[in-house]
C-alpha positions in Angstrom: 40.6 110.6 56.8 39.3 107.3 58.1 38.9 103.9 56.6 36.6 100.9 56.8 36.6 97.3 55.9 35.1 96.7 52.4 31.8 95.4 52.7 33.0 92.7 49.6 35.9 91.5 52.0 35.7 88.2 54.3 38.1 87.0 56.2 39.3 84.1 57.7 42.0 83.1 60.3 44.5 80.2 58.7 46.3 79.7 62.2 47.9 82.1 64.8 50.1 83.7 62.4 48.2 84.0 58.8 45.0 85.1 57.9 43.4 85.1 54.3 41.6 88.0 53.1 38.8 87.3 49.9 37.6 90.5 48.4 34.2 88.4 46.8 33.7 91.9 44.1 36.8 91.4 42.9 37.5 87.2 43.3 41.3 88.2 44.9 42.9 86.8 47.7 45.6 88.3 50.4 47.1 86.1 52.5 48.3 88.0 55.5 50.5 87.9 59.0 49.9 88.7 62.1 51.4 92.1 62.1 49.7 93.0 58.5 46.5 92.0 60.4 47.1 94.1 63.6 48.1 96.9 61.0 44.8 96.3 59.0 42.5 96.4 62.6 44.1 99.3 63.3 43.7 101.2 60.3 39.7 100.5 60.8 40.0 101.5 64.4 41.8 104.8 64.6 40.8 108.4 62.8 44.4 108.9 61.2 47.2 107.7 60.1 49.7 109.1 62.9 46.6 107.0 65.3 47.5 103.7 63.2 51.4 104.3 63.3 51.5 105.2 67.0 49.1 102.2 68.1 50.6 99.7 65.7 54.0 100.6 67.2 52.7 100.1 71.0 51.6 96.9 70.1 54.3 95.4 68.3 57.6 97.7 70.3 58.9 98.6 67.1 60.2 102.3 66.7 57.2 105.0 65.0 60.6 106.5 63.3 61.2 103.2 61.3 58.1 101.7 60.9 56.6 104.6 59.8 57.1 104.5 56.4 56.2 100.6 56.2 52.9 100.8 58.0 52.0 103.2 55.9 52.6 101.5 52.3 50.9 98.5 53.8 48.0 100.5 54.4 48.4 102.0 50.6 48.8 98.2 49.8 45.3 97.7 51.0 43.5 100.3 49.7 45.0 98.7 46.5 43.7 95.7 46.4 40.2 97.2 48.2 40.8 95.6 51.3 39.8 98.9 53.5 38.2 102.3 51.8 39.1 105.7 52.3 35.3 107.1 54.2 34.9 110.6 56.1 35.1 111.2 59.3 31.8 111.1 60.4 30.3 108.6 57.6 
């Protein structure tokens, strides 16, 4: 499974550490940090999830074993609120 930015979602950076998200199809806004931002790059960058834990991880030094399962409900988060959308592989 991959995913992709919504097409309805602009975003903007606040300051170095916050940046808002405006999904325009559904008038919400996310607010943010710099790690949920890194998380949500990475989880339009890589093919899979293990990808987006593994690179997340090497960029931020955290340990895969516990940050596993919090990179991954953030990613859930956003496919919540239609930040990024589930797409196949090769769409």
């Amino acid at each position: 499974m991959r995913y992709k930015k919504n097409n309805y979602v602009f975003i903007r950076k606040e300051n170095d550490e916050e940046y808002l998200l405006y999904n325009s199809k559904k008038n919400e806004t996310l607010l943010m940090n710099d790690i949920g931002y890194i998380i949500f790059e990475f989880a339009i960058k890589y093919e899979n999830l293990d990808d987006i834990i593994y690179n997340v991880c090497k960029f931020t030094g955290d340990d895969i074993d516990s940050a596993k399962d919090t990179i991954k409900n953030f990613i859930d988060e956003l496919i919540d609120k239609e930040i990024i959308i589930k797409v196949e592989k090769y769409e």
